[in-house]
PAFIVO-279660 format. One line per field, with one value per residue: residue in three letters; x, y, z of N, C-alpha, C in turn; residue number from 1. Coordinates in Angstrom, 1 decimal, always signed. Layout:
<vomis>
res ALA	...
nxx X	...
nyy Y	...
nzz Z	...
caxx X	...
cayy Y	...
cazz Z	...
cxx X	...
cyy Y	...
czz Z	...
n NUM	...
</vomis>
This chain:
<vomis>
res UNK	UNK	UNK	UNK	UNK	UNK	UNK	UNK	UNK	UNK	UNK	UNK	UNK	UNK	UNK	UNK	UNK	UNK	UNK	UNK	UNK	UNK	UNK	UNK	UNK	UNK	UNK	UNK	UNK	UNK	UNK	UNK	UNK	UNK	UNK	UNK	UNK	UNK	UNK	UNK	UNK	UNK	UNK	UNK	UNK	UNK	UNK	UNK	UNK	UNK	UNK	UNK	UNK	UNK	UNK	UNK	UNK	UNK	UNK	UNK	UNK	UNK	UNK	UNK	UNK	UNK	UNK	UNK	UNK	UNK	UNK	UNK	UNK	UNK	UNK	UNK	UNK	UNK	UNK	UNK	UNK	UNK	UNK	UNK	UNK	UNK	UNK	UNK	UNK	UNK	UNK	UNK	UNK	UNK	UNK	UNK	UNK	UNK	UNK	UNK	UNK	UNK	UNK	UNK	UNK	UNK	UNK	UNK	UNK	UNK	UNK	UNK	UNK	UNK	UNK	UNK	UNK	UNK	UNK	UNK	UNK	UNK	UNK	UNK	UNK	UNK	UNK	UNK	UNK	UNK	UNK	UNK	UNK	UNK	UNK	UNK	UNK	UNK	UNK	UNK	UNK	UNK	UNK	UNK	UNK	UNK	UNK	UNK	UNK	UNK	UNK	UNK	UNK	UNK	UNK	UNK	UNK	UNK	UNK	UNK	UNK	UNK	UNK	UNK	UNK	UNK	UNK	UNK	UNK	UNK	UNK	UNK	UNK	UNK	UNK	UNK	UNK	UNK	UNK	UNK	UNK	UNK	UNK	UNK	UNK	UNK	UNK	UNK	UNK	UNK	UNK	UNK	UNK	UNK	UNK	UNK	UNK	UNK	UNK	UNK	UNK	UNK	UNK	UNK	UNK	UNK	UNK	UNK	UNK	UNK	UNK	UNK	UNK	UNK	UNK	UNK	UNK	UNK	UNK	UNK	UNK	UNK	UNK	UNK	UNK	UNK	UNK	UNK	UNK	UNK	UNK	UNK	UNK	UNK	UNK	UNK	UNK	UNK	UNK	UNK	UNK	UNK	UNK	UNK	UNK	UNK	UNK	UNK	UNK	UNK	UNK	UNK	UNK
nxx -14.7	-12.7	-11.6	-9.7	-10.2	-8.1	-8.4	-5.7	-6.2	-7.5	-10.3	-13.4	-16.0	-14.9	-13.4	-16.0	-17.0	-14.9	-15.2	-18.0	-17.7	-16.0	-17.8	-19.7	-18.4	-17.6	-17.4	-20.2	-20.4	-17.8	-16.3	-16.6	-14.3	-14.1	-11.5	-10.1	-7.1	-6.7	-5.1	-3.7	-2.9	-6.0	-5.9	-3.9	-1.9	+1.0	+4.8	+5.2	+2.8	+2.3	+4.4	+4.0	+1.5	+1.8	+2.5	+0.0	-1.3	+0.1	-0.3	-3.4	-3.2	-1.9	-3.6	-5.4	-4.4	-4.7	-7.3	-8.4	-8.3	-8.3	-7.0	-5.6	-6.5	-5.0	-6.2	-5.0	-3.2	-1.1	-0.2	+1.4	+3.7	+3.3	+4.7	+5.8	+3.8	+3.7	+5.3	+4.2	+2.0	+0.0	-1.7	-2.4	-1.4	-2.4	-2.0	-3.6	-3.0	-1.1	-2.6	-4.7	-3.0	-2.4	-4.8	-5.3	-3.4	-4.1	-6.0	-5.6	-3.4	-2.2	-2.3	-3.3	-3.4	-5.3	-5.2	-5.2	-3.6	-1.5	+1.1	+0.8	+2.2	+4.4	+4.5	+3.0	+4.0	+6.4	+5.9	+5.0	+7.3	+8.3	+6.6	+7.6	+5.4	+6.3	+6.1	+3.8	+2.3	+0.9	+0.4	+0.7	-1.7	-2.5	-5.0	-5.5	-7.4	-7.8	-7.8	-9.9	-12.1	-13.1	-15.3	-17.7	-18.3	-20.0	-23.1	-23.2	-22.5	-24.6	-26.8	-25.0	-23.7	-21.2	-18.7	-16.4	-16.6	-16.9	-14.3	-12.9	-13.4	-13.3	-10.2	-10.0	-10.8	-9.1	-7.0	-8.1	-8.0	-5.3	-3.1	-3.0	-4.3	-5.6	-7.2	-8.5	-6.8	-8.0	-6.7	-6.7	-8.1	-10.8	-12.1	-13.4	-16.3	-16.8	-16.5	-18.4	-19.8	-18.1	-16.6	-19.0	-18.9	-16.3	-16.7	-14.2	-12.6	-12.5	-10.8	-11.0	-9.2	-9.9	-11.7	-10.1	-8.3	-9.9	-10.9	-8.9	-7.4	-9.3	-9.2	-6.4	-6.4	-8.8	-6.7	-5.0	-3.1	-0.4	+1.4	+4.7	+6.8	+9.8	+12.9	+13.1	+10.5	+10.0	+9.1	+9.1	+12.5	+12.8	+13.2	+14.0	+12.3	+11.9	+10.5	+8.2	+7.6	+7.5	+5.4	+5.3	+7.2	+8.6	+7.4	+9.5	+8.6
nyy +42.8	+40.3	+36.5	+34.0	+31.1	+27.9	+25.0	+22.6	+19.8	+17.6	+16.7	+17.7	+17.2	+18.0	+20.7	+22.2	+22.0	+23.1	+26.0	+26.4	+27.0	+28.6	+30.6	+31.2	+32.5	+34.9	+38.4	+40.7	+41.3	+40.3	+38.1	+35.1	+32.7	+29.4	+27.1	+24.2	+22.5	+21.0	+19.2	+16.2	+15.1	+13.6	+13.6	+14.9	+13.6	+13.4	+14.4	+14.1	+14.1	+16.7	+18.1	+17.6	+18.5	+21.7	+22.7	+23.2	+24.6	+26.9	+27.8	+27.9	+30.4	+32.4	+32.1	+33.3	+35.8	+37.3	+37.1	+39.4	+38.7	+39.3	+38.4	+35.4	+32.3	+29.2	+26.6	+23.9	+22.3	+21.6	+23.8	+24.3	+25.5	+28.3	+30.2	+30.0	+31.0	+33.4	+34.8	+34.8	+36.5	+39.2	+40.3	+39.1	+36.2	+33.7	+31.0	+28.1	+27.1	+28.6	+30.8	+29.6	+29.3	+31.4	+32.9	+30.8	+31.6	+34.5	+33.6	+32.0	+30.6	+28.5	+26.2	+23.3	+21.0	+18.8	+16.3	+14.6	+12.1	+10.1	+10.5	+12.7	+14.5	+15.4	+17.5	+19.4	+20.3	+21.3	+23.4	+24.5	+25.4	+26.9	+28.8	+30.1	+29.4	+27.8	+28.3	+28.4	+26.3	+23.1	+20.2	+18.4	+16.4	+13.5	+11.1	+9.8	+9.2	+8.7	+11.5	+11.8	+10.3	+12.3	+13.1	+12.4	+13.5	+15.7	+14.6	+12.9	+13.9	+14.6	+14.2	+12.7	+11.6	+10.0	+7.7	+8.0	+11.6	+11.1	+10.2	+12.3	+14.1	+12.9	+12.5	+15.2	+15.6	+14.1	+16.1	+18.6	+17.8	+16.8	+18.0	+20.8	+22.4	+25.5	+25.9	+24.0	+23.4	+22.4	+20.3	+20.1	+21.2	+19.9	+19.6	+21.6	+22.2	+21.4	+22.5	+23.7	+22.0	+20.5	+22.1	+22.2	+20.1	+19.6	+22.0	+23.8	+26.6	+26.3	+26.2	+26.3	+26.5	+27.6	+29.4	+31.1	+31.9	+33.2	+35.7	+36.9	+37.5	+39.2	+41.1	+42.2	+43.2	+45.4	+47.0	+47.9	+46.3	+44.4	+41.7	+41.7	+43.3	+43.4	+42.2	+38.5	+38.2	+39.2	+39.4	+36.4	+35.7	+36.6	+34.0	+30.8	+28.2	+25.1	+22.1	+19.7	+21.8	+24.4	+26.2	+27.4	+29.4	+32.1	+35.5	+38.8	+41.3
nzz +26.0	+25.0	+25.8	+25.4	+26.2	+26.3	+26.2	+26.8	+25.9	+23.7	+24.0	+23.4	+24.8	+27.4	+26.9	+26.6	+29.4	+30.6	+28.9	+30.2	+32.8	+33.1	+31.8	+33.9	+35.8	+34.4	+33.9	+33.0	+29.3	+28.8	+26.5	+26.6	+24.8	+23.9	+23.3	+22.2	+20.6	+17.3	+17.5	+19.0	+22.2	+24.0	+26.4	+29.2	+30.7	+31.7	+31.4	+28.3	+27.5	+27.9	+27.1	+24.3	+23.9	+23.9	+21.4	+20.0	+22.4	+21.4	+18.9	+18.6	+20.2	+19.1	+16.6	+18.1	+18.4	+16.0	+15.5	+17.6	+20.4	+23.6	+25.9	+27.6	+28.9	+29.6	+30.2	+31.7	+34.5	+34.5	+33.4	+30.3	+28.2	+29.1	+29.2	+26.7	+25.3	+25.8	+25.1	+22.4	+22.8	+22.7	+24.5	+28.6	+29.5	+31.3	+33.4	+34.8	+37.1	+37.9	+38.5	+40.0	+42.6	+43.5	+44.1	+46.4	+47.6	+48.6	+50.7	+52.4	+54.7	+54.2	+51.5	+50.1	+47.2	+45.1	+42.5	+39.7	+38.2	+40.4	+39.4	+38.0	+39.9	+40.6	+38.5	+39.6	+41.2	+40.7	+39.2	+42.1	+43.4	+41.4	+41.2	+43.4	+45.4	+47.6	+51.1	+51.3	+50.1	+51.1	+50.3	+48.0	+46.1	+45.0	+43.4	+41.5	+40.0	+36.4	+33.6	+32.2	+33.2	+34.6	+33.2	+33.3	+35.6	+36.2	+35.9	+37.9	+39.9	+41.9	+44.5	+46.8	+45.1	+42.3	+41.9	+41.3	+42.3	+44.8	+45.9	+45.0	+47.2	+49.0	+49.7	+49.2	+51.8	+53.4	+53.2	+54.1	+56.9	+57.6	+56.8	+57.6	+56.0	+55.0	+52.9	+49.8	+46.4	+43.3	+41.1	+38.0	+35.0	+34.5	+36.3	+36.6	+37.2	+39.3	+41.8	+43.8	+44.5	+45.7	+47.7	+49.6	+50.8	+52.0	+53.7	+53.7	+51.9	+48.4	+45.2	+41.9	+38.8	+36.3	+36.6	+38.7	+37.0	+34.7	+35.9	+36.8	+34.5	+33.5	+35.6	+34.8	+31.7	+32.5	+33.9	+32.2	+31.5	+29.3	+28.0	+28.9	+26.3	+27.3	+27.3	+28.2	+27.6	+25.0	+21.8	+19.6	+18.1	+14.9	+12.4	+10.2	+10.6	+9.9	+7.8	+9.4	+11.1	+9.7	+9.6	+12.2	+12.3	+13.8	+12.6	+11.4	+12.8
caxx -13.4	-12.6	-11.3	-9.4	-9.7	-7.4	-8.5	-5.1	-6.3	-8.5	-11.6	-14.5	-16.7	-13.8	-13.6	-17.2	-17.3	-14.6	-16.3	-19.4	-17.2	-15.2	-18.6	-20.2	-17.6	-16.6	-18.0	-21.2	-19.6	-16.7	-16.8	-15.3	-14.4	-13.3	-11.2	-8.8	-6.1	-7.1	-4.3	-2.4	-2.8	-6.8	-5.9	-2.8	-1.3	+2.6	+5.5	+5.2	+1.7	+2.0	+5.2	+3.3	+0.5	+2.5	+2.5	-1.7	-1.5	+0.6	-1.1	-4.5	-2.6	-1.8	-5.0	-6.2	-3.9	-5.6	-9.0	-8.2	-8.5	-7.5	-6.3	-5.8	-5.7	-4.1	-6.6	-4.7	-3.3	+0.7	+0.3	+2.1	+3.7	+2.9	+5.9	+6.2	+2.3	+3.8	+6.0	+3.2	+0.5	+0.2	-2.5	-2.3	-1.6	-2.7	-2.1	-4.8	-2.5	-0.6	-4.0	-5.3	-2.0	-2.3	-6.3	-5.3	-2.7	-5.0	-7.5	-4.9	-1.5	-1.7	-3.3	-3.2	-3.4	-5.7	-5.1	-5.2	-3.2	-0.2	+2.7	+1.1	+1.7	+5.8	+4.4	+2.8	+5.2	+7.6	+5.4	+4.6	+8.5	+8.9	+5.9	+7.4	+4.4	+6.9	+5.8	+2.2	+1.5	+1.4	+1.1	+0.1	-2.4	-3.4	-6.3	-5.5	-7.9	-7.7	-8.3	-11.3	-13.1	-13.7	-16.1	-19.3	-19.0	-21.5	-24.6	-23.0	-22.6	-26.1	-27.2	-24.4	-22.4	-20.8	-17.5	-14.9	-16.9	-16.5	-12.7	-12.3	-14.6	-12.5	-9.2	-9.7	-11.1	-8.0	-6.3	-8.2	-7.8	-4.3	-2.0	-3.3	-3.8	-7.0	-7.8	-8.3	-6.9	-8.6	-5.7	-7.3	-9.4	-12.2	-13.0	-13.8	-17.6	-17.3	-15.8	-19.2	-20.4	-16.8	-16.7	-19.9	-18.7	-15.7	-16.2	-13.1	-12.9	-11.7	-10.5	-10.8	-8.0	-10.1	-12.7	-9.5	-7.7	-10.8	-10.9	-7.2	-7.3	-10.3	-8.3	-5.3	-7.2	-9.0	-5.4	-4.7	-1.8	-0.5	+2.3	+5.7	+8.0	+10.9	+13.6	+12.7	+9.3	+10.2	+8.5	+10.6	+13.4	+12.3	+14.0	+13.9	+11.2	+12.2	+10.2	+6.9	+7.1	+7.7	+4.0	+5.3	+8.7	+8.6	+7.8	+9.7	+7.7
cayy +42.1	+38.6	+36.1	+33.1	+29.9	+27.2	+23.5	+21.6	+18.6	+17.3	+16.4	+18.4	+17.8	+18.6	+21.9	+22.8	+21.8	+24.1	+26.6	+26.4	+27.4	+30.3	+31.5	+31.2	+33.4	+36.0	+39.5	+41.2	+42.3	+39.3	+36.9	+33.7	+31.5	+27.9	+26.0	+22.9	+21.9	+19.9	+17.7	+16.2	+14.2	+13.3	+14.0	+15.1	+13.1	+13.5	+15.0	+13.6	+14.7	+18.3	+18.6	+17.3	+19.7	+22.8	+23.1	+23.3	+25.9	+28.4	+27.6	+28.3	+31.8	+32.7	+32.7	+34.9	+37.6	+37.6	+37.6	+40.1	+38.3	+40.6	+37.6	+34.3	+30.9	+28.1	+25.9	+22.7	+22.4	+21.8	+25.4	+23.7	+26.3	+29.4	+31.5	+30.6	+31.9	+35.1	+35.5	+35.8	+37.1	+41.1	+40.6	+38.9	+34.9	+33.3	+29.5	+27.8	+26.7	+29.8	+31.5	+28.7	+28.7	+32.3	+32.7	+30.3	+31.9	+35.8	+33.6	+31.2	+30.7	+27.5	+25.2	+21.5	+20.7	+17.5	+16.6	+13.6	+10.9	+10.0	+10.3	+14.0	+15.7	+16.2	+18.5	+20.4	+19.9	+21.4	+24.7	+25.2	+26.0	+27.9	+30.3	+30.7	+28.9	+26.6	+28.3	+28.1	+24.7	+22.0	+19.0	+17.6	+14.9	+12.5	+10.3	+8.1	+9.1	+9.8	+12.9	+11.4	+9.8	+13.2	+13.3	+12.3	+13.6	+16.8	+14.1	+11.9	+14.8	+15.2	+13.7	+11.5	+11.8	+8.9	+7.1	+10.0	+12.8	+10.8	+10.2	+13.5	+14.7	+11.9	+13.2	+17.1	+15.8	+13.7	+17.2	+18.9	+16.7	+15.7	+19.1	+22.2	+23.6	+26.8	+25.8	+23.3	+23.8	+20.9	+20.4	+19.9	+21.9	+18.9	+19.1	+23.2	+22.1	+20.2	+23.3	+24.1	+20.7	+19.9	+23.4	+22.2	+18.8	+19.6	+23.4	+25.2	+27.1	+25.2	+27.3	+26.1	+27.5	+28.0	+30.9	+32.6	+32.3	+34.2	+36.7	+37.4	+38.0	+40.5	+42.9	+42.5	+43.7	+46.3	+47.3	+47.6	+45.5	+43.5	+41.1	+43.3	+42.6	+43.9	+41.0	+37.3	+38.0	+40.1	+38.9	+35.5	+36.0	+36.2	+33.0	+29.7	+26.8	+24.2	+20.6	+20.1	+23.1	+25.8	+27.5	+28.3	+30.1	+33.5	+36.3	+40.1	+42.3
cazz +26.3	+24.3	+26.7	+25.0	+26.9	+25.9	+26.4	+25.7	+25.4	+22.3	+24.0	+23.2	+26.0	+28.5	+26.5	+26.8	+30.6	+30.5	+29.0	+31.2	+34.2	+32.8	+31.3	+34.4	+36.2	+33.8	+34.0	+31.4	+28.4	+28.4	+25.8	+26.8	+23.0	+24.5	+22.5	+22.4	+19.5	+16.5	+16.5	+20.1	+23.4	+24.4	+27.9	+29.5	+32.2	+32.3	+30.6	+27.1	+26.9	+28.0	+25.8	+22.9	+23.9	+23.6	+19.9	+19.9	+22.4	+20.7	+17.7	+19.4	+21.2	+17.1	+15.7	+19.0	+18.2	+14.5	+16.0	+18.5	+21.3	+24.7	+27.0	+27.0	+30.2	+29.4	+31.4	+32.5	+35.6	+33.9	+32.6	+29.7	+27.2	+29.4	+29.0	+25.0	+25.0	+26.8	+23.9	+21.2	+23.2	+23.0	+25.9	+29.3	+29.4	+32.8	+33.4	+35.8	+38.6	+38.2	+39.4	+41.3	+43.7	+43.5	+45.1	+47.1	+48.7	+49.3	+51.4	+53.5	+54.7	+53.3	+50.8	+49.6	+46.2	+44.6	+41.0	+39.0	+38.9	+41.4	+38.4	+37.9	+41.5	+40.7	+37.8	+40.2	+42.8	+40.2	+39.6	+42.7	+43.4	+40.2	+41.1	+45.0	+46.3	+48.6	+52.0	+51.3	+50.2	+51.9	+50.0	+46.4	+46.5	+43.5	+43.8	+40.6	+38.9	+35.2	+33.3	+31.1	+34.2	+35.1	+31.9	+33.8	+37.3	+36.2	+35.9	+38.8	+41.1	+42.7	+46.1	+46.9	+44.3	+42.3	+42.8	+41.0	+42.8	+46.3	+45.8	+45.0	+48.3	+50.3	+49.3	+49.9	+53.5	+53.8	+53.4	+55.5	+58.2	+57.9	+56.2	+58.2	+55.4	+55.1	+51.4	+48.6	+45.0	+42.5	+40.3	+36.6	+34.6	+34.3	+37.6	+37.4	+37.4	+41.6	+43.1	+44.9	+45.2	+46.8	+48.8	+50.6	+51.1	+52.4	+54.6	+53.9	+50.6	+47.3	+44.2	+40.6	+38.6	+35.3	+37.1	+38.9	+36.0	+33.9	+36.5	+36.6	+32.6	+33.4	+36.0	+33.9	+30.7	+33.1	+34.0	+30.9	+31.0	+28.6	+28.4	+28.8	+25.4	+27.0	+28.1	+27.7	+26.8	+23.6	+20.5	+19.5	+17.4	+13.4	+11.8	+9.1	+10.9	+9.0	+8.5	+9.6	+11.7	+9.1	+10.1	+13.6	+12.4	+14.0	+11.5	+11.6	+13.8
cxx -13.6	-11.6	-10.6	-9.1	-9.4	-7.3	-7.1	-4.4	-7.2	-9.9	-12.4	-15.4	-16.1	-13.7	-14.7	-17.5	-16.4	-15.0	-17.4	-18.8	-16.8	-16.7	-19.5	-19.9	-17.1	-18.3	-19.2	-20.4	-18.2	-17.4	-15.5	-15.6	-13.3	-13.2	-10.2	-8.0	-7.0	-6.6	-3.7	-3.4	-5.0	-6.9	-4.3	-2.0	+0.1	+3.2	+5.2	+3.9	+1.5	+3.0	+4.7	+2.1	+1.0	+2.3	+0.8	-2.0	-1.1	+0.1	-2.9	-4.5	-2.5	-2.7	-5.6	-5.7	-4.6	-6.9	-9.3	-8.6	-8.0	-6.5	-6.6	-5.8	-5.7	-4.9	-6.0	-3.4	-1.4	+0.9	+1.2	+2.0	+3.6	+3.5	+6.4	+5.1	+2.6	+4.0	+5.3	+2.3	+0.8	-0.5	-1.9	-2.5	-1.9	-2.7	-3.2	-4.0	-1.5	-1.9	-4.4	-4.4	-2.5	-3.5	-5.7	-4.4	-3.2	-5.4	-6.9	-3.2	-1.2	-2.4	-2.6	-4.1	-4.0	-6.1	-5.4	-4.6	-2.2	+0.9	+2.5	+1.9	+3.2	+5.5	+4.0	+3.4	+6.1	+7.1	+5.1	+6.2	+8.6	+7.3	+5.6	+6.1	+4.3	+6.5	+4.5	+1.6	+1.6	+1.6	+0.1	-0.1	-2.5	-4.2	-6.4	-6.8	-8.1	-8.7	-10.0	-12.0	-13.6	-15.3	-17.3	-19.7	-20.0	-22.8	-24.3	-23.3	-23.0	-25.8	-26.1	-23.6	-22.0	-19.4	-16.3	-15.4	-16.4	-15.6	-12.6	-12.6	-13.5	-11.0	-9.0	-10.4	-10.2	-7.1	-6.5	-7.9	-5.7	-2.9	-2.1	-3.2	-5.8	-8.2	-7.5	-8.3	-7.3	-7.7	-5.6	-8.0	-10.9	-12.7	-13.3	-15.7	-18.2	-17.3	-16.5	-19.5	-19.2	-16.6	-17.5	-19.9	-17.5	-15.6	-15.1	-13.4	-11.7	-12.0	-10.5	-10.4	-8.9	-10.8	-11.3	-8.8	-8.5	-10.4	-9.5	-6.9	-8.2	-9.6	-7.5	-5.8	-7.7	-8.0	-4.7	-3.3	-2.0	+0.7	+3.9	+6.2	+9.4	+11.2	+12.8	+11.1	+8.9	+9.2	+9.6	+10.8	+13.0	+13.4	+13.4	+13.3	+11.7	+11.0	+8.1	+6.3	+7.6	+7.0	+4.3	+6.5	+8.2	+8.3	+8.4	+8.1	+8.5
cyy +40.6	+37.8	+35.0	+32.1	+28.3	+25.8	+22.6	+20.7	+18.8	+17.1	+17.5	+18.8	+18.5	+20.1	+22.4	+22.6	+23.2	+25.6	+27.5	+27.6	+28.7	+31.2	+31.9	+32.5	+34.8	+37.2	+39.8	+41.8	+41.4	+38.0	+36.2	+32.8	+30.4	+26.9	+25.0	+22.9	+20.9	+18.7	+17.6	+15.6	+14.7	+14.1	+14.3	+14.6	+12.2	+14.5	+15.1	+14.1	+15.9	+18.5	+18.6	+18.4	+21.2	+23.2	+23.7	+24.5	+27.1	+28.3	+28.3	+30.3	+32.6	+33.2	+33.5	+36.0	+37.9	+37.4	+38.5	+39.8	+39.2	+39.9	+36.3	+33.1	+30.1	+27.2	+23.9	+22.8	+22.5	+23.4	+25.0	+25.0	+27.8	+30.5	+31.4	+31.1	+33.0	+35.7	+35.7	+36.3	+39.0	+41.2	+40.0	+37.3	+34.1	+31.5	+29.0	+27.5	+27.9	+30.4	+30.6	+29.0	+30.5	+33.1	+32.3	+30.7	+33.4	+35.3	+32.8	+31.4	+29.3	+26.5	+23.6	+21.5	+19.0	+17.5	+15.0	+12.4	+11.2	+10.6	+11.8	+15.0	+16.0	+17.5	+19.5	+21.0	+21.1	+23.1	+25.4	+26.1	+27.4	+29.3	+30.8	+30.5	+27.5	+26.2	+28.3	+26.8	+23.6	+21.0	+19.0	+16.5	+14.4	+11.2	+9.6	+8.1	+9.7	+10.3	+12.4	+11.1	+10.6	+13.7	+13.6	+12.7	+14.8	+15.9	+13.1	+12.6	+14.9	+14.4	+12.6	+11.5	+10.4	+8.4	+8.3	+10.8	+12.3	+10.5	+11.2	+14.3	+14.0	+12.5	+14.8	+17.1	+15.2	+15.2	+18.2	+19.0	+16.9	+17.2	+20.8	+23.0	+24.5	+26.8	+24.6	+23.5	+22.5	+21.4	+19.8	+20.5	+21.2	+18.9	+20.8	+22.8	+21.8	+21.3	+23.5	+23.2	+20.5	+21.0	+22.3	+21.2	+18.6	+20.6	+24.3	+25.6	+26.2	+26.2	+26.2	+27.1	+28.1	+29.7	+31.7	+32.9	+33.5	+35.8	+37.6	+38.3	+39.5	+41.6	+43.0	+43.0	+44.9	+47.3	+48.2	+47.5	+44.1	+42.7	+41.8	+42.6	+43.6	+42.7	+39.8	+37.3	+38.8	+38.9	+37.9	+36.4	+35.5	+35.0	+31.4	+28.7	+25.9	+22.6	+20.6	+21.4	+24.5	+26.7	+28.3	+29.0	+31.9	+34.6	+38.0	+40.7	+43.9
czz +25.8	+25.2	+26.3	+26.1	+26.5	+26.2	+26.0	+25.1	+24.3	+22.3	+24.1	+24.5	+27.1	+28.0	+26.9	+28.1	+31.1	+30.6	+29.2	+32.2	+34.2	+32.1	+32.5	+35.8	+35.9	+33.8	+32.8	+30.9	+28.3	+28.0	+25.7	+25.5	+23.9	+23.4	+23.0	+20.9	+18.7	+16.3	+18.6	+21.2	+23.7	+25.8	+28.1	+30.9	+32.4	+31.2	+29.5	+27.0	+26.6	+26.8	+24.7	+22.7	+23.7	+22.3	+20.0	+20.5	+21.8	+19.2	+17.9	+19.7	+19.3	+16.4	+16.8	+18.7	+16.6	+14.8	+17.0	+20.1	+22.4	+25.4	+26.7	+29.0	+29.1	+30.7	+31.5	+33.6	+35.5	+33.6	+31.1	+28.3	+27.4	+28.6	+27.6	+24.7	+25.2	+25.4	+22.7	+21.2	+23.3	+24.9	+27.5	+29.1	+30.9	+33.1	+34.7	+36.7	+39.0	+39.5	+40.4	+43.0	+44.5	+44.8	+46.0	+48.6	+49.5	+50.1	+52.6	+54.0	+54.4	+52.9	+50.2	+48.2	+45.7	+43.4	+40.8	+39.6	+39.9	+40.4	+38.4	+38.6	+41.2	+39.5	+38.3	+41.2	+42.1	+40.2	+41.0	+43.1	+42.1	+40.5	+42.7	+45.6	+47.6	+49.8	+52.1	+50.7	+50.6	+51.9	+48.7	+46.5	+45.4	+44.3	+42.7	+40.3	+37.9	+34.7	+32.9	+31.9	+34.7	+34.3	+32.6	+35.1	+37.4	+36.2	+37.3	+39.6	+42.1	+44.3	+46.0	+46.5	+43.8	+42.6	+42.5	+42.0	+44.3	+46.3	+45.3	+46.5	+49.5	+50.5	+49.8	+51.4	+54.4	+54.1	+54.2	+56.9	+58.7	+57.6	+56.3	+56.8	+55.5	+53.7	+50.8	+47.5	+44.2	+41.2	+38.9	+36.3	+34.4	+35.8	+38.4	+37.7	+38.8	+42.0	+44.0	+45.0	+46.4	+47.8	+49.9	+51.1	+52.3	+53.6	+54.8	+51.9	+49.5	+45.9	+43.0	+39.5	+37.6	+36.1	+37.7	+37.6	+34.8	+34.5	+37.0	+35.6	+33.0	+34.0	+35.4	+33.0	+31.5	+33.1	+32.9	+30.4	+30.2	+29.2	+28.1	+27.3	+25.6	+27.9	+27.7	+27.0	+25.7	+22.7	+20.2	+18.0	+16.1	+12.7	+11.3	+10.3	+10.0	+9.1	+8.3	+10.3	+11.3	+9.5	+11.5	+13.5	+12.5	+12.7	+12.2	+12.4	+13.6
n 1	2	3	4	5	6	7	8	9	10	11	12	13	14	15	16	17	18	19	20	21	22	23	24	25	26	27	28	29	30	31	32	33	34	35	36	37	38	39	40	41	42	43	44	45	46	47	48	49	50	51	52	53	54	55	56	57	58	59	60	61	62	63	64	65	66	67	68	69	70	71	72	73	74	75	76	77	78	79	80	81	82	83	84	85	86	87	88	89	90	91	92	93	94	95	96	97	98	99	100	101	102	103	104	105	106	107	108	109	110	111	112	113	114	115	116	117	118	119	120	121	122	123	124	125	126	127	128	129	130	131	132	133	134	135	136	137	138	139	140	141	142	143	144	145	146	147	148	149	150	151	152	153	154	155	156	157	158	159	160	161	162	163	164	165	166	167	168	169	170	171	172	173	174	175	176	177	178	179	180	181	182	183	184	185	186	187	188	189	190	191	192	193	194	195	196	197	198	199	200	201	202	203	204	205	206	207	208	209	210	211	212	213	214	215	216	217	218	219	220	221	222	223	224	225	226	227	228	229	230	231	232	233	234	235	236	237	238	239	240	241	242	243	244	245	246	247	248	249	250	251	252	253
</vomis>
């Protein structure tokens, strides 16, 4: 099984921390290929980035179905692009906060969400509605700090921890404490590398979307479901791209 996971932002090492996590998680016999886009937003932290990032992923989703890829995540925490990935994926497309919310909700009756910045939490706010995760979550945190600062908390991590890792640790103990909820979801894919440091910091269980998202794609693949193409998620409609974006104009099927 070939596992496509979808970094999509630009930075490199954020890809390969990436990765780590989904390689660390996925079954013998699944080969996880972690990429990002060549062209589009560093990091993604609001509207205008994710929209901008869209293009990269279905470009990315493209050359999987010509490498035969089985499945695909979409590891950032916007899901950004999901449901036009549906449309040209034969396999199974999985967004990380889709799965994250998802876990989260098998193991509780209700979890608390800690992501990035403050400006993010309505993006998540907005998914959690759209994937009927209303009655089970119970609040979206940001902790203001951005995506990139996540870069170094794998060497900061250790005894102690440095100042990102303890504002993220402070934060999912503020939720703890404060929003009854049973679980913490960490609401970025740069921060799939803490989940057991922050597990053990905090005592309730804490999901990182990238690993359920892997493991989602695997029983789906097992299943041997793909993505349906009947109704909205048909193959898009063959027609003239014009511009700079001739390369993405649907072809006959």
């Amino acid at each position: 099984m070939r596992i496509k996971v979808i970094n999509p932002n630009t930075t490199a090492g954020m890809t390969a921390k990436i990765g780590e996590a989904a390689r660390a998680i996925a079954a013998p016999g699944t080969e996880i290929v972690a990429v990002n886009p060549a062209a589009g937003p560093v990091s993604i932290e609001g509207h205008y980035d994710e929209a901008v990032s869209v293009l990269g992923v279905l470009e990315e989703v493209r050359k999987g179905e010509a490498e035969g890829c089985d499945g695909y995540v979409i590891a950032c925490f916007g899901d950004p692009g999901l449901l036009a990935a549906r449309e040209v994926a034969t396999g199974p497309v999985v967004g990380i906060a889709e799965a994250a919310m998802h876990a989260a909700s098998f193991i509780s009756t209700g979890f608390s969400i800690v992501t990035t910045l403050t400006r993010t939490c309505v993006i998540a706010e907005h998914l959690v509605e759209r994937y009927g995760m209303h009655h089970a979550c119970r609040k979206v945190r940001g902790t203001d700090i951005p995506v990139l600062d996540l870069e170094g908390t794998g060497e900061e991590a250790g005894e102690g921890g440095g100042p990102v890792f303890r504002a993220i640790v402070a934060e999912c103990r503020r939720a703890a404490a404060e929003d009854r909820c049973g679980a913490i979801v960490l609401g970025c894919a740069g921060m799939a590398d803490l989940v057991a440091r922050v597990q053990r910091e905090v005592g309730l269980p804490v999901i990182d979307g990238v690993a359920a998202a892997v493991v989602q794609v695997e029983g789906l693949v097992r299943l041997g479901l793909g993505t349906s193409k009947h109704g909205d998620l048909a193959w898009p409609l063959p027609k003239t791209y014009t511009g700079d974006l001739a390369r993405f104009a649907p072809a006959a099927r």
